[in-house]
SEVEXPA-142949 format. One line per field, with one value per residue (C-alpha): x, y, z; residue in three letters; residue number from 0. Coordinates in Angstrom, 2 decimals, decimal comma. Layout:
c1 = X; ...
c2 = Y; ...
c3 = Z; ...
lodo = ALA; ...
miza = NUM; ...
This chain:
c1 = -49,94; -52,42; -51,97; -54,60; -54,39; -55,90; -59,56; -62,48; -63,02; -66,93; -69,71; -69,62; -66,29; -65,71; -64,03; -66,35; -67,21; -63,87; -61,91; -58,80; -57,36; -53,92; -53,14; -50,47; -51,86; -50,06; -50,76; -50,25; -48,07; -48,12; -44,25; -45,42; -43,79; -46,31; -46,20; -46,80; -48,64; -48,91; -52,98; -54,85; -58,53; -61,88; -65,19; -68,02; -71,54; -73,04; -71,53; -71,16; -67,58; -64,00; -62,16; -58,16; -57,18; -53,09; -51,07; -47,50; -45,46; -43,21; -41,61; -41,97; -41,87; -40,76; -42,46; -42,97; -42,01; -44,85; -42,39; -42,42; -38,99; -38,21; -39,13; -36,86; -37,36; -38,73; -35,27; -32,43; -32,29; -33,74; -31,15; -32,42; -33,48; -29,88; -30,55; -28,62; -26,10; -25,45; -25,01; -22,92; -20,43; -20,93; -19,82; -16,43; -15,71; -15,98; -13,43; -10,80; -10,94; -9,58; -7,60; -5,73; -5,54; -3,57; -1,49; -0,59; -0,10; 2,29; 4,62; 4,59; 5,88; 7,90; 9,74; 9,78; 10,42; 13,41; 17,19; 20,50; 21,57; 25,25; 26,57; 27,53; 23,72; 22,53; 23,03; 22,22; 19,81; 19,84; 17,66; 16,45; 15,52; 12,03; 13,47; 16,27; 13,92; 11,90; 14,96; 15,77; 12,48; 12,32; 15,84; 14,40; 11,66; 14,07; 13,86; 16,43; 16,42; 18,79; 18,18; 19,39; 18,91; 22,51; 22,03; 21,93; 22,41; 25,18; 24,51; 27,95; 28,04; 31,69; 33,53; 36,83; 36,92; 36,10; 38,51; 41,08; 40,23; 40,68; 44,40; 44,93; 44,39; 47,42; 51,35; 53,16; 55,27; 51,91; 52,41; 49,79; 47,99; 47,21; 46,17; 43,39; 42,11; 41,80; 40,23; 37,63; 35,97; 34,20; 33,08; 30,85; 26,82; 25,06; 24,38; 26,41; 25,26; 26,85; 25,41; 26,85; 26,69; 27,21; 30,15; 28,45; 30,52; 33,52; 32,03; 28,60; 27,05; 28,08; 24,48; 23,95; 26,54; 24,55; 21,37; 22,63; 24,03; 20,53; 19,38; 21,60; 20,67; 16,61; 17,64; 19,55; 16,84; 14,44; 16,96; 16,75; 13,00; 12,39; 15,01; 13,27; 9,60; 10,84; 12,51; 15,42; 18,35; 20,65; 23,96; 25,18; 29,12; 30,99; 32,60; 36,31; 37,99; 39,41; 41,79; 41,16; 37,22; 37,19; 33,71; 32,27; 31,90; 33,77; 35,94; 36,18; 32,11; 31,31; 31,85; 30,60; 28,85; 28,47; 27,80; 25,21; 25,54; 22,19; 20,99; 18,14; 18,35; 19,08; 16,40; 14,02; 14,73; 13,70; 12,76; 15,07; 13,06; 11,87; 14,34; 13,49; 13,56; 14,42; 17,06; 19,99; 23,31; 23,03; 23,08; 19,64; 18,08; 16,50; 13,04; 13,43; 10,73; 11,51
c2 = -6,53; -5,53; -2,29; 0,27; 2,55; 6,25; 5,09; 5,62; 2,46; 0,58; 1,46; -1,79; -3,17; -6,77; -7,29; -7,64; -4,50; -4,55; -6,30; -4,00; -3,54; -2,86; -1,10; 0,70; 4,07; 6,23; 9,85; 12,38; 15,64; 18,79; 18,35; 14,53; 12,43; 10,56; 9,56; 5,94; 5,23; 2,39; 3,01; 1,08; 1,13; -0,29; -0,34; 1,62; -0,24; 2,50; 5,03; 2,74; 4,08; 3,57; 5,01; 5,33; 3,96; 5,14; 6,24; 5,88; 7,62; 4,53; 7,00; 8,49; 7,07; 9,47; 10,63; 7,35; 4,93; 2,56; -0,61; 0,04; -0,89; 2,36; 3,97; 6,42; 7,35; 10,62; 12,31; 11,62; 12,60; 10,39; 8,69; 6,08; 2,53; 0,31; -3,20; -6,29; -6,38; -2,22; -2,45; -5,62; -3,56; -0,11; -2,49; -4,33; -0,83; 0,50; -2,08; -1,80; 2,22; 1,19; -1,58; 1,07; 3,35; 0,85; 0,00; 3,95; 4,54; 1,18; 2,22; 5,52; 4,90; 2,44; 5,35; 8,23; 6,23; 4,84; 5,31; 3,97; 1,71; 0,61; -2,76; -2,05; -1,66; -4,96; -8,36; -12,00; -13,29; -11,31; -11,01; -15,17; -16,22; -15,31; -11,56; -11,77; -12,97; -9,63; -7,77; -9,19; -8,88; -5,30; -4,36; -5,57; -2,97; 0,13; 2,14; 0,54; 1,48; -1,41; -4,77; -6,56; -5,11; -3,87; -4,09; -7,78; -8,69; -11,60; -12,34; -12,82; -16,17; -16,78; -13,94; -15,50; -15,34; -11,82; -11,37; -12,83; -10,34; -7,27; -8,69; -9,09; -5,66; -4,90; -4,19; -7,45; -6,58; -5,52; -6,31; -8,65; -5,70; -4,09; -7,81; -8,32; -4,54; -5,07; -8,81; -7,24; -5,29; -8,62; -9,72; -6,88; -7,15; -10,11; -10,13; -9,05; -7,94; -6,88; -4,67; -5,34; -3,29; -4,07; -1,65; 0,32; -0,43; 1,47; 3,46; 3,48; 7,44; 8,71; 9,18; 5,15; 4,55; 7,92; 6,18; 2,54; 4,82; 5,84; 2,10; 1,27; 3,89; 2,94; -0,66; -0,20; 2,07; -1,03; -3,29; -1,16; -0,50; -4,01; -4,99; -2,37; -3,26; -6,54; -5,52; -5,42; -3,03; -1,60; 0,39; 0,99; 1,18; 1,93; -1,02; -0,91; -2,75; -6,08; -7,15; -11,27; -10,93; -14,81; -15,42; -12,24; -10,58; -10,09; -7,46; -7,18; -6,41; -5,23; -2,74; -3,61; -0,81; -0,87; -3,38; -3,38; -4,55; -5,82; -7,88; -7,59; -4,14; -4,47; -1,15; -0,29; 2,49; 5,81; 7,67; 11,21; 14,31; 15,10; 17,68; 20,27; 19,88; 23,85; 24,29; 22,41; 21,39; 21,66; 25,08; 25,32; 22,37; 19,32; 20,54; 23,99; 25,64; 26,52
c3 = 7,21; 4,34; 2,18; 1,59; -1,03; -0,90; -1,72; 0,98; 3,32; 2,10; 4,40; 5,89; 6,54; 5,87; 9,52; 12,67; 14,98; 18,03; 15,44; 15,22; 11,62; 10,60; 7,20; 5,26; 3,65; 0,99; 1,30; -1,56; -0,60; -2,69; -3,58; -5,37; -2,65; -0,97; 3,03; 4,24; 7,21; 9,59; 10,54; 13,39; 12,91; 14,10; 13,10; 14,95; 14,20; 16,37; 13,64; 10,70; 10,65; 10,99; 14,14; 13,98; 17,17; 15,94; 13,18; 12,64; 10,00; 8,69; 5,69; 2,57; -1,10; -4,36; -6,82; -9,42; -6,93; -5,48; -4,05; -0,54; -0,49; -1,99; 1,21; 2,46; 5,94; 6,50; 8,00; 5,30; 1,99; -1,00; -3,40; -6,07; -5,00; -5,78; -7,24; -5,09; -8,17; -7,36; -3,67; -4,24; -6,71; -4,51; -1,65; -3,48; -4,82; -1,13; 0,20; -3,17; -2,08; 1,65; 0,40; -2,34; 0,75; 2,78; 0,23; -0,64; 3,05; 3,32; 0,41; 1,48; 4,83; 3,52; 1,61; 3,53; 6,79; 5,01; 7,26; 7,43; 10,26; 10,15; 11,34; 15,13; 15,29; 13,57; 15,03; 13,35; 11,70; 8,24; 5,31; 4,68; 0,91; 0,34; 1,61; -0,95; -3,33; -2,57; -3,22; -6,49; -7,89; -6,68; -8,15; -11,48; -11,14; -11,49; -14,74; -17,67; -21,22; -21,89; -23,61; -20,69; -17,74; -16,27; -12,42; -10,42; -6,60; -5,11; -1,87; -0,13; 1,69; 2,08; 3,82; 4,08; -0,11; 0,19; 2,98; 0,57; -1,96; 0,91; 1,94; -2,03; -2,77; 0,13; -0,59; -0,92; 2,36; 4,24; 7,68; 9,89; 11,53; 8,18; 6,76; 9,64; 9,04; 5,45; 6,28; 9,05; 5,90; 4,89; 8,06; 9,11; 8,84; 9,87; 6,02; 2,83; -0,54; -3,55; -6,21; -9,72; -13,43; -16,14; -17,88; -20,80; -24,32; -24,85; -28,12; -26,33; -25,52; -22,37; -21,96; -21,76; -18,71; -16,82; -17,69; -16,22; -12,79; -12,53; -12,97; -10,32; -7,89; -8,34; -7,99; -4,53; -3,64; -4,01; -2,32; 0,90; 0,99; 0,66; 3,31; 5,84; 5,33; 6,20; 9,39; 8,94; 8,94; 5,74; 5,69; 1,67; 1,96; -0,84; -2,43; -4,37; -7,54; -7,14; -9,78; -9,77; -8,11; -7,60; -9,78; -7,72; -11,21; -14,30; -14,00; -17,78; -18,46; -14,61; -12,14; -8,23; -7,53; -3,54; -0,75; 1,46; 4,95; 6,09; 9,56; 12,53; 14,14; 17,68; 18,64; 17,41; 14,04; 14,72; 12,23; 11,86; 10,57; 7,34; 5,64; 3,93; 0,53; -0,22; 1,90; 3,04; 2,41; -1,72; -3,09; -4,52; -2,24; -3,19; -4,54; -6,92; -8,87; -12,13
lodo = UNK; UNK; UNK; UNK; UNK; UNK; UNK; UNK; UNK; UNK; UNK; UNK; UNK; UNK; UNK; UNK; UNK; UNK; UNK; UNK; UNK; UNK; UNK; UNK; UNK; UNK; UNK; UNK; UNK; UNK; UNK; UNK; UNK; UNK; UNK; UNK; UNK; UNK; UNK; UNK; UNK; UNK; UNK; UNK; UNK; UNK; UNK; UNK; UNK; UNK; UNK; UNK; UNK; UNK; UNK; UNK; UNK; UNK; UNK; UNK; UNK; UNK; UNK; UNK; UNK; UNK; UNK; UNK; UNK; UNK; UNK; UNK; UNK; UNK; UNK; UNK; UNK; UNK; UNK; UNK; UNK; UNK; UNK; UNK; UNK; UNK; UNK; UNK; UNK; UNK; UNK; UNK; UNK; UNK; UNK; UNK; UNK; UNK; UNK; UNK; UNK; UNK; UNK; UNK; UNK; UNK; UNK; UNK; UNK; UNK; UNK; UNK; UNK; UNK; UNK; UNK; UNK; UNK; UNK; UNK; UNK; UNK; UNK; UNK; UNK; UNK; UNK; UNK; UNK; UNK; UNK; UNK; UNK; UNK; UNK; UNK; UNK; UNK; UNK; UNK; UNK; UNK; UNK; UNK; UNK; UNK; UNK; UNK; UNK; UNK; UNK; UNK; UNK; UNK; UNK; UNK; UNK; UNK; UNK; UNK; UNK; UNK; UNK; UNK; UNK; UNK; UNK; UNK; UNK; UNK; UNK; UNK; UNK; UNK; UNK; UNK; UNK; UNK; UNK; UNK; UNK; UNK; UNK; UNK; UNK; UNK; UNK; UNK; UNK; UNK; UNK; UNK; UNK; UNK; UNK; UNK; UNK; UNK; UNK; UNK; UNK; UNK; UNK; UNK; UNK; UNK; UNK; UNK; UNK; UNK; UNK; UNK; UNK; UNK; UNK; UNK; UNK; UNK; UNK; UNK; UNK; UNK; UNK; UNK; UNK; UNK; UNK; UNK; UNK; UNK; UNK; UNK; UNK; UNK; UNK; UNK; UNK; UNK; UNK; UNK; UNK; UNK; UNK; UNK; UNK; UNK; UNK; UNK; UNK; UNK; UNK; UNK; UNK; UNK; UNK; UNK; UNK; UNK; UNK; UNK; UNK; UNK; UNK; UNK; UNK; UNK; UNK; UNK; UNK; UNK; UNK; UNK; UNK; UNK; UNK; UNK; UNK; UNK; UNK; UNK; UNK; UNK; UNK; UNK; UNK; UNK; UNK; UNK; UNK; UNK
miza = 0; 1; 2; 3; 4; 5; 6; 7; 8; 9; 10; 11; 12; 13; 14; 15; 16; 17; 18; 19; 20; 21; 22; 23; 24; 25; 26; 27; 28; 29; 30; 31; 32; 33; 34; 35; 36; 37; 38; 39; 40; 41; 42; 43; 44; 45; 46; 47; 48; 49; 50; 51; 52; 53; 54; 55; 56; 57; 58; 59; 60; 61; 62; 63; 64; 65; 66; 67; 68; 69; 70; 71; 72; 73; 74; 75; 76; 77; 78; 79; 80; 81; 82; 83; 84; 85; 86; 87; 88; 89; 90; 91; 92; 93; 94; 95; 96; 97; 98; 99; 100; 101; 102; 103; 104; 105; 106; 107; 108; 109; 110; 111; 112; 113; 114; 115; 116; 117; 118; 119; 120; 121; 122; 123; 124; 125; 126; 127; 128; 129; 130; 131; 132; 133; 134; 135; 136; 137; 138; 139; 140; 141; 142; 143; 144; 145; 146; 147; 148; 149; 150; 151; 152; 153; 154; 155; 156; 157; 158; 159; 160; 161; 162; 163; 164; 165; 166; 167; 168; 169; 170; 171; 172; 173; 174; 175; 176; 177; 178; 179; 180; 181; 182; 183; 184; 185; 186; 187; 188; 189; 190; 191; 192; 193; 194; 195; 196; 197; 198; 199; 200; 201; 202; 203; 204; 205; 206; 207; 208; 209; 210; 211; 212; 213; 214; 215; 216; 217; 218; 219; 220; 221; 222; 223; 224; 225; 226; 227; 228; 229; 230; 231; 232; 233; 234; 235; 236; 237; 238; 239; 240; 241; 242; 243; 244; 245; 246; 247; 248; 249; 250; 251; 252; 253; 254; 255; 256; 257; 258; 259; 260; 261; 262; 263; 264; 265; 266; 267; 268; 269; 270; 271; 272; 273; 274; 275; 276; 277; 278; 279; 280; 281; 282; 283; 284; 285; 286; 287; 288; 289
């Protein structure tokens, strides 16, 4: 398809009289843009001139643009003729926008969808390695002003040695009923984790062992996220003093903090209603201006 510009067609065409001819014509407007046409002519011998057999309006190009492939069509607003290279960015910057998106939206459910589900609810398998791997590294990603960081996970494997360290913790003349109660603590949840700390120094601030209780906290806080995004279910019990822990940790330089009794859900979780954070069960609610 040939282009004609805006000047006056010769006298005598250079195509044969029936021959029809197809051309693209620019037309000036008052506001600078100019109009391109798709025009069907032919050429009248009888008249010696061009008849336009049809016109089509293809679009319109800005003011300074002659590439027709800066034509914008003639019902949507003009924006700037993008280079491959532009679009191509535009385009990756497009999908990083929805990716980010989907990654906000999955940590935020993640956290606010977050609930407790005790061990008469779970059932076997638990939490495999590459899941406890997950919780480990996302333990390590709590806030810690320390040199070392103060918080690490055991994952229980043994429950007899644990149960051993229940029935320790009992009167010498304990009887066999109380030994199996105290025993049953280490065999609930399809899996078992311990949270350890590290004991701040004896002359250290009491600001340091607040600051390591917060560590802990953001670390278990990790440890169940990660647990739930990966399906499965967490219960945080609270967790006592054993005077000879077997290797679980040194009782001299650590404190066990909690356990958490982990496994498969056997429903479904279903998530229990946001609270609201300016009322509730603490005097001056969760969320307070000040």
């Amino acid at each position: 398809m040939s282009e004609k510009t805006e000047k006056k067609a010769p006298a005598t065409p250079t195509w044969g009289p029936d021959k029809v001819r197809t051309a693209v014509v620019r037309r000036l407007q008052k506001n600078g843009w100019r109009h391109v046409y798709e025009v069907r002519s032919v050429y009248d011998p009888a008249t010696k001139n061009t008849r336009v057999l049809a016109s089509k309006l293809l679009g319109k190009l800005p003011p300074g643009v002659d590439d027709l492939n800066g034509m914008v069509p003639t019902d949507k607003r003009y924006s700037p003729v993008k280079s491959a290279k532009t679009e191509k960015a535009e385009k990756a910057e497009k999908a990083e926008e929805k990716a980010s998106k989907r990654r906000e939206a999955a940590v935020l459910s993640a956290l606010l969808a977050r609930e407790s589900l005790g061990p008469k609810h779970q059932e076997a398998p638990g939490p495999d390695e590459e899941t406890l791997t997950l919780c480990g590294r996302a333990a390590m990603r709590a806030p810690s002003h320390a040199k070392d960081f103060p918080v690490r996970l055991v994952s229980i494997k043994s429950r007899d040695r644990l149960a051993a360290l229940y029935v320790a913790r009992l009167p010498e003349d304990a009887d066999d009923e109380s030994k199996a109660k105290a025993a049953d603590k280490a065999k609930k949840g399809a899996g078992l984790l311990a949270l350890i700390m590290k004991k701040p120094a004896a002359d250290a601030d009491p600001r340091e062992a607040l600051e390591q209780a917060v560590t802990a906290g953001a670390a278990l806080q990790s440890v169940l996220t990660v647990l739930q995004a990966r399906g499965f279910a967490a219960k945080t019990v609270s967790a006592c003093d054993f005077a000879e822990p077997d290797g679980l940790y040194d009782p001299e330089a650590e404190t066990i903090v909690c356990f958490i009794l982990c496994g498969t859900p056997k429903k479904a979780l279903a998530k229990s209603p946001d609270p609201d954070l300016f009322k509730g069960k603490a005097k001056r609610g969760v969320l307070t201006l000040w």
